[in-house]
Biopython code that builds the backbone (N, CA, C, O; Angstrom):
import numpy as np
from Bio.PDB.StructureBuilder import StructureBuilder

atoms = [
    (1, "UNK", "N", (27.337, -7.000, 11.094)),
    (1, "UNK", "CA", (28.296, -7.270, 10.057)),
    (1, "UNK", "C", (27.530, -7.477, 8.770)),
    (1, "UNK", "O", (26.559, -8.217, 8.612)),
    (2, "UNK", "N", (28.205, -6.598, 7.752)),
    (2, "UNK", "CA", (27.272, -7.247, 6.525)),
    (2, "UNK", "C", (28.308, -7.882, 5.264)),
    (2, "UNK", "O", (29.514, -7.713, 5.445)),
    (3, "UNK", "N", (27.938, -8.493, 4.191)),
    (3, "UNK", "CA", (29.001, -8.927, 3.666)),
    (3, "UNK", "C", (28.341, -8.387, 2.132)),
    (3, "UNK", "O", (27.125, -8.316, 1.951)),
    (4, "UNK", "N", (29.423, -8.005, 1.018)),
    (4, "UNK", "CA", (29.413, -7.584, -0.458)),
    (4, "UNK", "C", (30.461, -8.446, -0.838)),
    (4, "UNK", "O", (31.405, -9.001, -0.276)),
    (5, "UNK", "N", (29.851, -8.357, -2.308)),
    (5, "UNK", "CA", (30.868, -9.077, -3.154)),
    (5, "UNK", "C", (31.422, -8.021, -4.254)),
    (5, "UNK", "O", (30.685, -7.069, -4.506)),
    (6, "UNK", "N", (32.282, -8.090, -4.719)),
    (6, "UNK", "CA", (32.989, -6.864, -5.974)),
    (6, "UNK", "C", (33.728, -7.863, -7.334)),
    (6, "UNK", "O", (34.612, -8.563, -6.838)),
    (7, "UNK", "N", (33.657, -8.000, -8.201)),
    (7, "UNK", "CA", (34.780, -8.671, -8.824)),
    (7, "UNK", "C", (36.127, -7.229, -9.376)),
    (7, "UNK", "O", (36.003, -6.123, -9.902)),
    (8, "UNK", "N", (37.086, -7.895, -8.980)),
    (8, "UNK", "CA", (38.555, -7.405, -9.281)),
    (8, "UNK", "C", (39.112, -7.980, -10.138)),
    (8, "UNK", "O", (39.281, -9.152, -9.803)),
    (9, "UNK", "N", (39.673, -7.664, -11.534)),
    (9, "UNK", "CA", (40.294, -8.553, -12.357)),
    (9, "UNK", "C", (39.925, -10.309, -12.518)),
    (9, "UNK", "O", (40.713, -11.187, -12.869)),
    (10, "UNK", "N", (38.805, -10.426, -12.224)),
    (10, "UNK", "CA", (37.985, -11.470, -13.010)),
    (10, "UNK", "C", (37.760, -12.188, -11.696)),
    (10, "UNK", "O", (37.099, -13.219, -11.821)),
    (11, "UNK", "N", (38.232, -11.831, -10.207)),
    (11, "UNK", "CA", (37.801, -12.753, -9.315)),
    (11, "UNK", "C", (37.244, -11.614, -8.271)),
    (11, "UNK", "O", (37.422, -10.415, -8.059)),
    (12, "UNK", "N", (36.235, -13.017, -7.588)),
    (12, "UNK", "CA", (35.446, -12.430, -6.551)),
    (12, "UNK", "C", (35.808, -11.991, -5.174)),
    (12, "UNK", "O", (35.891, -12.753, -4.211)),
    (13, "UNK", "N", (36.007, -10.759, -5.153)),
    (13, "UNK", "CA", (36.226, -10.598, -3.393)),
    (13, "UNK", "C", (35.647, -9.955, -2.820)),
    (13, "UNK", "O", (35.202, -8.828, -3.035)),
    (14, "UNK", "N", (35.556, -10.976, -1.563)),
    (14, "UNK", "CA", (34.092, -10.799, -0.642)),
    (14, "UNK", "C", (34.789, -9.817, 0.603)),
    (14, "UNK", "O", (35.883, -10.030, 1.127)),
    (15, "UNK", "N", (33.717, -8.529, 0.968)),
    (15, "UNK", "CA", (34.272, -8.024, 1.425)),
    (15, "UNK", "C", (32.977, -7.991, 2.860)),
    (15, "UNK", "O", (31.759, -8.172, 2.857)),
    (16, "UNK", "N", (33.973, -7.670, 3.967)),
    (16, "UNK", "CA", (33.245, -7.907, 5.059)),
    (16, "UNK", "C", (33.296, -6.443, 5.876)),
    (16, "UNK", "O", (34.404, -5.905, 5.881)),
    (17, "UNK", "N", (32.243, -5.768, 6.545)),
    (17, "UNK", "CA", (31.631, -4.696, 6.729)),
    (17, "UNK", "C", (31.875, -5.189, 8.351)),
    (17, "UNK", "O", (31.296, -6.219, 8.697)),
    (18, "UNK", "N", (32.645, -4.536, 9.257)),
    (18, "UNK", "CA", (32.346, -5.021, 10.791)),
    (18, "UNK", "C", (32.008, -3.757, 11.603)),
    (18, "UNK", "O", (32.610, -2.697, 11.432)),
    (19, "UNK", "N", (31.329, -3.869, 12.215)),
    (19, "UNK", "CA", (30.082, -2.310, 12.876)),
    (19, "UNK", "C", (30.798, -2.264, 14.168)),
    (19, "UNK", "O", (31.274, -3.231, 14.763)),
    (20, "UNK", "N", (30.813, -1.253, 14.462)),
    (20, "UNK", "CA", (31.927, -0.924, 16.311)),
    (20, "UNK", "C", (30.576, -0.547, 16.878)),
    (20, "UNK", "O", (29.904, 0.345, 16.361)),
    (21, "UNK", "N", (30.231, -1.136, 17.802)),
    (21, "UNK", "CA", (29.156, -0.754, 18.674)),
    (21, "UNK", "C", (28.620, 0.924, 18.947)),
    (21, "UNK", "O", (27.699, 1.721, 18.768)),
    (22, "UNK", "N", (30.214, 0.701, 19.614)),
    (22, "UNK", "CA", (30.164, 2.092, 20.420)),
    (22, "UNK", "C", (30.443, 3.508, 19.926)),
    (22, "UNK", "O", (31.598, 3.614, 19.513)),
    (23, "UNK", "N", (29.650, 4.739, 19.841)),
    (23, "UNK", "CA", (29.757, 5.879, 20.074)),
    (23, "UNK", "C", (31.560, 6.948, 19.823)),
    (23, "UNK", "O", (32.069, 7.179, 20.920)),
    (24, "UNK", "N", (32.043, 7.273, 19.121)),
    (24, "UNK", "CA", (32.700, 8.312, 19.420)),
    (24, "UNK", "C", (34.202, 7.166, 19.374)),
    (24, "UNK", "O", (35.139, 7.280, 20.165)),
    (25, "UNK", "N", (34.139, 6.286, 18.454)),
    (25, "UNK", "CA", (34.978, 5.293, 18.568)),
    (25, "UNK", "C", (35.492, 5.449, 16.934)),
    (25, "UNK", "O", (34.708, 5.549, 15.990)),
    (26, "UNK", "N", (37.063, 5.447, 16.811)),
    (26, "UNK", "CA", (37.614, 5.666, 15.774)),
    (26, "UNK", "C", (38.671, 4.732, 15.263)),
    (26, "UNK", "O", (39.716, 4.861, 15.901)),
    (27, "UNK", "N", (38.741, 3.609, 14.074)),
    (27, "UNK", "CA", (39.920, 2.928, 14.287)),
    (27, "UNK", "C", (40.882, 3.419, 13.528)),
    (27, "UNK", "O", (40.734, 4.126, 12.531)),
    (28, "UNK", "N", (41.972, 3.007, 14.049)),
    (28, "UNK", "CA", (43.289, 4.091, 13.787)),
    (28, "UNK", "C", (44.872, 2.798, 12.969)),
    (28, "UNK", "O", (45.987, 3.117, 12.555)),
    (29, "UNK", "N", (44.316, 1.654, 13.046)),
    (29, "UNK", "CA", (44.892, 0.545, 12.486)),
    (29, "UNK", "C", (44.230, -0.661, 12.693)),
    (29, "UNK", "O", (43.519, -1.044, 13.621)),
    (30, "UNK", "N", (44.766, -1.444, 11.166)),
    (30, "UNK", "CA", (44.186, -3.238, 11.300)),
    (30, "UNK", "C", (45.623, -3.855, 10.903)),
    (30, "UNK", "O", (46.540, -3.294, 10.304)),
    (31, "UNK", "N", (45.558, -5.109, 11.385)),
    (31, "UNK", "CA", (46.208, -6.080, 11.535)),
    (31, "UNK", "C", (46.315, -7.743, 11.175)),
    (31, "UNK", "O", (45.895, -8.395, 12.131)),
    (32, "UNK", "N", (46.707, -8.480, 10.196)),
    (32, "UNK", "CA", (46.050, -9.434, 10.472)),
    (32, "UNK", "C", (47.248, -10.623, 10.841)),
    (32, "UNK", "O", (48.384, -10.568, 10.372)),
    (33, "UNK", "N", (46.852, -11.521, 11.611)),
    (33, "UNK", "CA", (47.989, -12.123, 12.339)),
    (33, "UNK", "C", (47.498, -13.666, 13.056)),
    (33, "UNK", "O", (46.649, -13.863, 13.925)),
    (34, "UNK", "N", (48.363, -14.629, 12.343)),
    (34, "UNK", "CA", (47.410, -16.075, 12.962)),
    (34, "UNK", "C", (46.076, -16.308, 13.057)),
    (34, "UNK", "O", (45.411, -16.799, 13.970)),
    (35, "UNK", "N", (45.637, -15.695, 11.492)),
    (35, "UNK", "CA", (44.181, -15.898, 11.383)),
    (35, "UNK", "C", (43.128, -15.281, 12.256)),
    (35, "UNK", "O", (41.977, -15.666, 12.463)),
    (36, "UNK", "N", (43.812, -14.176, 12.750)),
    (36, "UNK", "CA", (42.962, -13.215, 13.448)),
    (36, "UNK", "C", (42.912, -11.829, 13.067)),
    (36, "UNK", "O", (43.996, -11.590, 12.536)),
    (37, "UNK", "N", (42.248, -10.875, 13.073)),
    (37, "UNK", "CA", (42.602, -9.734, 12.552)),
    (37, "UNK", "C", (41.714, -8.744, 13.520)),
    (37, "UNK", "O", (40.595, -8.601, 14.013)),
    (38, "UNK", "N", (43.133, -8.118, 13.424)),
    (38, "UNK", "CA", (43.572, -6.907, 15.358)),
    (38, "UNK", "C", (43.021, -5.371, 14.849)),
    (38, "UNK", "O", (43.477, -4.905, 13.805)),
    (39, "UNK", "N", (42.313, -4.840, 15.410)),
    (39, "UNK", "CA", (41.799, -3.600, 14.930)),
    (39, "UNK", "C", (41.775, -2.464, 16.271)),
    (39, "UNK", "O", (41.018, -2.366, 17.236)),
    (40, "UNK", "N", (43.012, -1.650, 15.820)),
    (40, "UNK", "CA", (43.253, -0.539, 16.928)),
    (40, "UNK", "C", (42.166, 0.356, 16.993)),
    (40, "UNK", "O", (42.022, 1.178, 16.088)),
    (41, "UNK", "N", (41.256, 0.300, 18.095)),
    (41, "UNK", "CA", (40.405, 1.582, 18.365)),
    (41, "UNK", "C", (40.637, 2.631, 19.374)),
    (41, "UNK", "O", (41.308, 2.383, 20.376)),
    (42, "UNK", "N", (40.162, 3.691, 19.179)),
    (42, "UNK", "CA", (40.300, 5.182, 20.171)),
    (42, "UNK", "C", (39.664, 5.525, 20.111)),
    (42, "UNK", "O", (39.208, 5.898, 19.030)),
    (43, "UNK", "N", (38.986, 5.720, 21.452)),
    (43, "UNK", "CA", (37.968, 6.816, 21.416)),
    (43, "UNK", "C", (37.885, 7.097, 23.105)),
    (43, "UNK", "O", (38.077, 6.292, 24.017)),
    (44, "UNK", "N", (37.504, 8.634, 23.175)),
    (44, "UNK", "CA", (37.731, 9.088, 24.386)),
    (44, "UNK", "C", (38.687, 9.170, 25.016)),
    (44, "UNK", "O", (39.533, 9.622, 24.245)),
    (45, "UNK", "N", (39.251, 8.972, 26.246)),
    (45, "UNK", "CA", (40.470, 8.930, 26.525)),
    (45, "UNK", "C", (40.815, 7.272, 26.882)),
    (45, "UNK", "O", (41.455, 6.926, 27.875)),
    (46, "UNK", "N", (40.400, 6.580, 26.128)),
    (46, "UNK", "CA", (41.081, 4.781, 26.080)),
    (46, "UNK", "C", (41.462, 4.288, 24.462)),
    (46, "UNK", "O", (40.743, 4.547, 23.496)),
    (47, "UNK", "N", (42.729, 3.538, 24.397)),
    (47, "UNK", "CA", (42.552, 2.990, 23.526)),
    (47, "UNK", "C", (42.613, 1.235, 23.494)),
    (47, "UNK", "O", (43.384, 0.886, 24.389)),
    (48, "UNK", "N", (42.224, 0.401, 22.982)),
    (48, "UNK", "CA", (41.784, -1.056, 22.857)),
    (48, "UNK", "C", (42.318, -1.527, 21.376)),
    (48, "UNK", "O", (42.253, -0.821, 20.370)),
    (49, "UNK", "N", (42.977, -3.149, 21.450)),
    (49, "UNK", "CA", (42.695, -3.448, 20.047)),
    (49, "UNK", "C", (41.405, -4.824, 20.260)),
    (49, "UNK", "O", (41.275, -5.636, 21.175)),
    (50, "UNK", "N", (40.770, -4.662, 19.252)),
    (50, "UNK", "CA", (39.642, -5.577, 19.338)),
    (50, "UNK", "C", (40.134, -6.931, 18.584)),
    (50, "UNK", "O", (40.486, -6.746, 17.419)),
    (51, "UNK", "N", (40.212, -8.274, 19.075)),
    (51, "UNK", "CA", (40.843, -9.242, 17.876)),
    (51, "UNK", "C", (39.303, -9.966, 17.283)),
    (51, "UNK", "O", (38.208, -9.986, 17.844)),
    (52, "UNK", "N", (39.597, -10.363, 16.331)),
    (52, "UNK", "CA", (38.177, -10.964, 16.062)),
    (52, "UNK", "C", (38.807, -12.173, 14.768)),
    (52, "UNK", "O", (39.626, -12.126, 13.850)),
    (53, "UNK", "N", (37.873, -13.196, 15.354)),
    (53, "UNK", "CA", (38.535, -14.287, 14.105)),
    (53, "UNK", "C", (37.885, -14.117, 12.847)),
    (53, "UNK", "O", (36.850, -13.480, 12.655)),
    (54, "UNK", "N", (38.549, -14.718, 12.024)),
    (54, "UNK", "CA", (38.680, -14.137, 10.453)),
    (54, "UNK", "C", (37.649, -15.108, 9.674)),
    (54, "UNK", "O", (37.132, -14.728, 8.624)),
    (55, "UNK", "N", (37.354, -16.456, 10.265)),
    (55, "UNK", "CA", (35.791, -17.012, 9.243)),
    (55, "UNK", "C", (34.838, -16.092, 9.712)),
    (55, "UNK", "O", (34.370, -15.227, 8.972)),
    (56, "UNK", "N", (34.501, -16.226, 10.958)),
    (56, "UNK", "CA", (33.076, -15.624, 10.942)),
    (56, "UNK", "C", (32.999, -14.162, 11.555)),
    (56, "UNK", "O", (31.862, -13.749, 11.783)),
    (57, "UNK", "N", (34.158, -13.258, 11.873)),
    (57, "UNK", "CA", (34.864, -12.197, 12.145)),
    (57, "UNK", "C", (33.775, -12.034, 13.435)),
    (57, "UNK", "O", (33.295, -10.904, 13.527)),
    (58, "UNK", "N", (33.465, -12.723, 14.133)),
    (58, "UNK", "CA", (33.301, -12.401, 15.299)),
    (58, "UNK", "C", (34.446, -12.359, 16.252)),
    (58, "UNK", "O", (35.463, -13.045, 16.154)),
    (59, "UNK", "N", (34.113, -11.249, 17.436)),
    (59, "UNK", "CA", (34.929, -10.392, 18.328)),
    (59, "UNK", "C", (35.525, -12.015, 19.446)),
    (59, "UNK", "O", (34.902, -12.737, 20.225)),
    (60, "UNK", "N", (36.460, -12.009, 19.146)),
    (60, "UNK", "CA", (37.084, -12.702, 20.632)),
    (60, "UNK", "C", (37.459, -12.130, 21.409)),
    (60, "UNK", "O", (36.883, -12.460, 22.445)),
    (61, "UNK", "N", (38.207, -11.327, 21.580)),
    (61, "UNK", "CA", (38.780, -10.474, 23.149)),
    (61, "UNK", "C", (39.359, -9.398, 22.591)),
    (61, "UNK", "O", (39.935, -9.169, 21.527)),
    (62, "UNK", "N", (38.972, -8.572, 23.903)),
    (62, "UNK", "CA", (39.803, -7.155, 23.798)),
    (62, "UNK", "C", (41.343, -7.130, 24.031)),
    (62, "UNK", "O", (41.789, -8.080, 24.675)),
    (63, "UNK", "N", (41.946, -6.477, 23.736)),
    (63, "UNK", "CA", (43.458, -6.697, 24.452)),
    (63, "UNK", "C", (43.429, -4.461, 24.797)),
    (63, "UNK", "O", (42.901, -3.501, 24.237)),
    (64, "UNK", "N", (44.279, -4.661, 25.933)),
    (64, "UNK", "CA", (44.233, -3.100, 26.826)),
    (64, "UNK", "C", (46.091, -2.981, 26.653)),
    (64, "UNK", "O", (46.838, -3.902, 26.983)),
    (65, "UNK", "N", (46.379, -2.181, 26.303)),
    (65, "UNK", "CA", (47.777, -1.947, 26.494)),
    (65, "UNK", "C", (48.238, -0.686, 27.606)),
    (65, "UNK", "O", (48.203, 0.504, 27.293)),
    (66, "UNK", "N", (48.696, -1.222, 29.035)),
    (66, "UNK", "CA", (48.975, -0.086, 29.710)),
    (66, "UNK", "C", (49.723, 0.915, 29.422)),
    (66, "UNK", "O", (50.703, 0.511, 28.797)),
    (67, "UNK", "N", (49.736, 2.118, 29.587)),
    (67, "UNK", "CA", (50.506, 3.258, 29.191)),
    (67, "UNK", "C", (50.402, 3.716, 27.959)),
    (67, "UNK", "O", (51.204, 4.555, 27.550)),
    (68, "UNK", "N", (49.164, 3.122, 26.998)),
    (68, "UNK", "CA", (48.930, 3.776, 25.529)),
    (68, "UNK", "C", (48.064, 4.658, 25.505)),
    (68, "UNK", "O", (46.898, 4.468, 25.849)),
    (69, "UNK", "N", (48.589, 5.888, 25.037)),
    (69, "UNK", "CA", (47.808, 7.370, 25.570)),
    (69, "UNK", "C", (47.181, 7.846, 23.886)),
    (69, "UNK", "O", (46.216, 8.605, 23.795)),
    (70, "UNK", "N", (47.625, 7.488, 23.102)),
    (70, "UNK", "CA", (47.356, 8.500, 21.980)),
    (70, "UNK", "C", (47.584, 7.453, 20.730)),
    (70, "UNK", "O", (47.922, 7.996, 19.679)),
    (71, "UNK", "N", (47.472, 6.324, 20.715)),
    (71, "UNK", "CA", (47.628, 5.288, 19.249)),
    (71, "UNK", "C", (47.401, 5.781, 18.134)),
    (71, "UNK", "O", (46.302, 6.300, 17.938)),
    (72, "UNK", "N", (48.191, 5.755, 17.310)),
    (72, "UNK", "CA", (47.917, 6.357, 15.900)),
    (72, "UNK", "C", (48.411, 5.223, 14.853)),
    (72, "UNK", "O", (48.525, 5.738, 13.741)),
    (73, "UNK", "N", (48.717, 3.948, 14.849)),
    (73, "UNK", "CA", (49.137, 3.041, 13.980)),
    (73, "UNK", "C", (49.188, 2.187, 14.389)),
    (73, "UNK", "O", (49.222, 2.098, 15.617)),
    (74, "UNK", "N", (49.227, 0.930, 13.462)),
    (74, "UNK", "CA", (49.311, -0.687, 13.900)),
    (74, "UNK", "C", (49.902, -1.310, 13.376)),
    (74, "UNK", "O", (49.555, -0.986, 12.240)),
    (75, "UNK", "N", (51.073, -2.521, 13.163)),
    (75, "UNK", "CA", (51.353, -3.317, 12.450)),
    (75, "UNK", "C", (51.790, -4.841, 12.816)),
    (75, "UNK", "O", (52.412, -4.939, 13.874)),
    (76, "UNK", "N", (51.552, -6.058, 12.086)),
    (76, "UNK", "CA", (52.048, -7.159, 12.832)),
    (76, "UNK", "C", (52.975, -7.766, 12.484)),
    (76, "UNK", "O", (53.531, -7.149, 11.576)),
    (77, "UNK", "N", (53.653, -9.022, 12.807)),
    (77, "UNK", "CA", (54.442, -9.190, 12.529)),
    (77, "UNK", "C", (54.446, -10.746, 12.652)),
    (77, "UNK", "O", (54.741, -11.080, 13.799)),
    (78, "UNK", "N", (54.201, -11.826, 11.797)),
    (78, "UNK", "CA", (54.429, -13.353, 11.841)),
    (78, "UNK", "C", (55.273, -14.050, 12.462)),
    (78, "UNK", "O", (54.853, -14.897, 13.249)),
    (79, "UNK", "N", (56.406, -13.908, 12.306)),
    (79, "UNK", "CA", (58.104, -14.076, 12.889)),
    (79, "UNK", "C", (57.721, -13.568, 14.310)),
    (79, "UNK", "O", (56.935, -14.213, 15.004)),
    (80, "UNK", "N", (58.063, -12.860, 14.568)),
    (80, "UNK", "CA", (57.732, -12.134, 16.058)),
    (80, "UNK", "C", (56.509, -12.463, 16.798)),
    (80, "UNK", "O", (56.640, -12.191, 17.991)),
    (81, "UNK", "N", (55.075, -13.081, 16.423)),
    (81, "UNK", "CA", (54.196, -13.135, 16.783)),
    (81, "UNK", "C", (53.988, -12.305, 17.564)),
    (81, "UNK", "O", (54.091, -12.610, 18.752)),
    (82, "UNK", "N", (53.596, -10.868, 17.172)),
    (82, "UNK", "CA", (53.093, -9.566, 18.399)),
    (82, "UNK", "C", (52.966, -8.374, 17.391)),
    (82, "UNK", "O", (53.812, -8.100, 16.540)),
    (83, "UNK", "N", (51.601, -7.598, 17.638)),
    (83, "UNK", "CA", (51.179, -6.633, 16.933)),
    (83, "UNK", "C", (52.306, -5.841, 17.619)),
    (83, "UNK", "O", (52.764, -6.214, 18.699)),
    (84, "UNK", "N", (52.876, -4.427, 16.798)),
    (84, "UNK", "CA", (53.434, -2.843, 16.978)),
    (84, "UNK", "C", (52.312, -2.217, 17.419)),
    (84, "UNK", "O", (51.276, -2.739, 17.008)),
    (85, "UNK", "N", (52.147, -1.043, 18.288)),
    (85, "UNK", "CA", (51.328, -0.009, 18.409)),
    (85, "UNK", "C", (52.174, 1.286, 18.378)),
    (85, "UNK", "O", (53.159, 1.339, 19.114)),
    (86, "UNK", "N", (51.936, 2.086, 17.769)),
    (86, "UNK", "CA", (52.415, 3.638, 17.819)),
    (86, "UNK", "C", (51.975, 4.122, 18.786)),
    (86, "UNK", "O", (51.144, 3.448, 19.395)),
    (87, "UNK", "N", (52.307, 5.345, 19.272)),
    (87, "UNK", "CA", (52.026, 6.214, 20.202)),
    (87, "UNK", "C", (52.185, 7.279, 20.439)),
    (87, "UNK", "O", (52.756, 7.634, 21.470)),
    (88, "UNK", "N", (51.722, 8.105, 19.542)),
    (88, "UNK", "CA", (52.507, 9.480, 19.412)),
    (88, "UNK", "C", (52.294, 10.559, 20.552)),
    (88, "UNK", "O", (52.978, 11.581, 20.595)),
    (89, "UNK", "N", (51.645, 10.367, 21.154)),
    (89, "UNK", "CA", (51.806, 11.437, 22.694)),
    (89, "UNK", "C", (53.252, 11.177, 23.288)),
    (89, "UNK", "O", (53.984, 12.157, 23.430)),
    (90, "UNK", "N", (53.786, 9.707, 23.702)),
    (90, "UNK", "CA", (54.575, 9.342, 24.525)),
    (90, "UNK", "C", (55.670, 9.039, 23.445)),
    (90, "UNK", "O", (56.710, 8.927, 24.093)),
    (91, "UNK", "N", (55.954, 8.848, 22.087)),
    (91, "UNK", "CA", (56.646, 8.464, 21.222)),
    (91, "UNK", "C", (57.171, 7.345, 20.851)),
    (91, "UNK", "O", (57.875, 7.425, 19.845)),
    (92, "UNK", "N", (57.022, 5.922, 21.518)),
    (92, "UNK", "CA", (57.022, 5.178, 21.705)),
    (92, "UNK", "C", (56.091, 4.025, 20.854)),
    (92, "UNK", "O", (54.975, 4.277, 20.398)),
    (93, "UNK", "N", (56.865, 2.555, 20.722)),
    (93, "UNK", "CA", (56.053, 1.874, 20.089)),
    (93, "UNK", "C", (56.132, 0.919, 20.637)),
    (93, "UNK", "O", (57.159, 0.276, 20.856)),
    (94, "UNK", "N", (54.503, 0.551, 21.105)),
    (94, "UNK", "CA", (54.123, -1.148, 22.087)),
    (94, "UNK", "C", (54.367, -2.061, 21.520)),
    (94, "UNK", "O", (53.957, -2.055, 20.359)),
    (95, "UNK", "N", (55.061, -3.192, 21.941)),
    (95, "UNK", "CA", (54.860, -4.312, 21.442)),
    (95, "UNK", "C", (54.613, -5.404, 22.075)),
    (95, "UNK", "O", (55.243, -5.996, 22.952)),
    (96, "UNK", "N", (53.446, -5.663, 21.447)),
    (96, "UNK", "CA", (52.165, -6.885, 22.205)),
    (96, "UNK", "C", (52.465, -8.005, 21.901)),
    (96, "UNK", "O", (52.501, -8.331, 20.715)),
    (97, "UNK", "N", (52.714, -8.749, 22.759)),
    (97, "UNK", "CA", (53.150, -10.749, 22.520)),
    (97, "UNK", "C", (51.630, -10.933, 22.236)),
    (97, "UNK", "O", (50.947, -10.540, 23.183)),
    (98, "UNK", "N", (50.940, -11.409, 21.220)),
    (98, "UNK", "CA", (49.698, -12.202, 20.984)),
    (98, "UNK", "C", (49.753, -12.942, 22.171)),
    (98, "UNK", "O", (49.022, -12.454, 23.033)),
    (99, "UNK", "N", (50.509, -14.199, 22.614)),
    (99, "UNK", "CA", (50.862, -15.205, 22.954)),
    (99, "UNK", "C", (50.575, -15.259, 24.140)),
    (99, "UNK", "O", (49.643, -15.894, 24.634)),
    (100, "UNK", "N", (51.781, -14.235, 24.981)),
    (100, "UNK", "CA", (51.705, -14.039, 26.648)),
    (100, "UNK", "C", (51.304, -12.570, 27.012)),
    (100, "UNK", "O", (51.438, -12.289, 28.203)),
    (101, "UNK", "N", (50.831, -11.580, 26.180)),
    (101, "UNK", "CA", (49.743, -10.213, 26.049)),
    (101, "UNK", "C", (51.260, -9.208, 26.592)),
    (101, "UNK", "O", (51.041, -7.999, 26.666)),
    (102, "UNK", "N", (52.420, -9.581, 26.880)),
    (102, "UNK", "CA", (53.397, -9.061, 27.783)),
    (102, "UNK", "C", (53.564, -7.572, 26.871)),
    (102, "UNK", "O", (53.335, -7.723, 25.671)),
    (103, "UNK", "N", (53.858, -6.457, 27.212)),
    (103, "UNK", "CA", (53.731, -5.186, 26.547)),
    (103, "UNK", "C", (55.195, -4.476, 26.733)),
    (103, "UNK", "O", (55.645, -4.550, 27.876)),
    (104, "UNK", "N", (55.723, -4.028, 26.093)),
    (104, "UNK", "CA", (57.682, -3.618, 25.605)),
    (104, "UNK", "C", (57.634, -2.406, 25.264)),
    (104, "UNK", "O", (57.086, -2.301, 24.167)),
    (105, "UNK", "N", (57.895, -1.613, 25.616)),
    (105, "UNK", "CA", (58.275, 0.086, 25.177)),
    (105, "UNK", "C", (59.056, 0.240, 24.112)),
    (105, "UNK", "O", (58.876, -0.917, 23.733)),
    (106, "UNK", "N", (59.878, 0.742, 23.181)),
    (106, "UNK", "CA", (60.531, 0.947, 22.317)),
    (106, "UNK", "C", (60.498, 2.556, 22.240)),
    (106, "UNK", "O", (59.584, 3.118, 21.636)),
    (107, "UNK", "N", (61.382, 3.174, 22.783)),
    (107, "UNK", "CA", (61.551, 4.825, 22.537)),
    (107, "UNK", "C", (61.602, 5.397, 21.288)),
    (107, "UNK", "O", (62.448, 4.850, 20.580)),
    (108, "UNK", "N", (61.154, 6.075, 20.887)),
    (108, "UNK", "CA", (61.075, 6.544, 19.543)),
    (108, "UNK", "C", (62.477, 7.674, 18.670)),
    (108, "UNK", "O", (62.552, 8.859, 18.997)),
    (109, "UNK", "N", (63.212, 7.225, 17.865)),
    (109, "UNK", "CA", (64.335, 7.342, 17.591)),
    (109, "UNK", "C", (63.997, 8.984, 16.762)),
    (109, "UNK", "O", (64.918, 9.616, 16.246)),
]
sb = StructureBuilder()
sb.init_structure("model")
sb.init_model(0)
sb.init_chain("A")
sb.init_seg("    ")
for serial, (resi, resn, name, xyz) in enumerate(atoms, 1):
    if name == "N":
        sb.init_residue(resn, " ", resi, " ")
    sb.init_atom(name, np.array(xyz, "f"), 0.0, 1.0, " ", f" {name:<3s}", serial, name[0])
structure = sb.get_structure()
């Protein structure tokens, strides 16, 4: 991880650089949600969101969503507490309880 600073209209924002380990790995959405921030990756035939806390943006846990074939978007939601996942192979959009990880289909209209 590396960190820069930029000034924007007279204030400083620090911007944080986070490195994906692995090989052939593409992220396809971020998220940020209860002070965590959710980053959809794909690569190969799996996709993962990685959560990582937001002081020191180190990785806390992976989260696996069964039946997500092709992720192409992310979004969260405060009220609801649970990231959206897109899915455009199957058309469908996941929705992940942060809370109890429980995973919801939504058919694509």
């Amino acid at each position: 991880m590396s960190y820069g600073g930029t000034v924007l209209n007279g204030c400083l924002a620090l911007v944080h650089n986070l490195k994906i380990s692995l090989s052939n790995i593409a992220v396809r959405g971020v998220a940020l949600l209860a002070n965590e921030l959710y980053v959809l990756r794909v690569g190969g035939k799996s996709s993962d969101v990685a959560v990582y806390e937001t002081r020191s943006f180190s990785l806390e846990r992976r989260l696996t969503v069964p039946g997500l074939r092709a992720a192409c978007d992310m979004a969260a939601s405060e009220v609801a507490g649970c990231v959206y996942i897109a899915d455009r192979a199957t058309d469908v959009v996941h929705k992940v309880d942060i809370n109890s990880k429980a995973d919801v289909q939504f058919p694509h209209l």
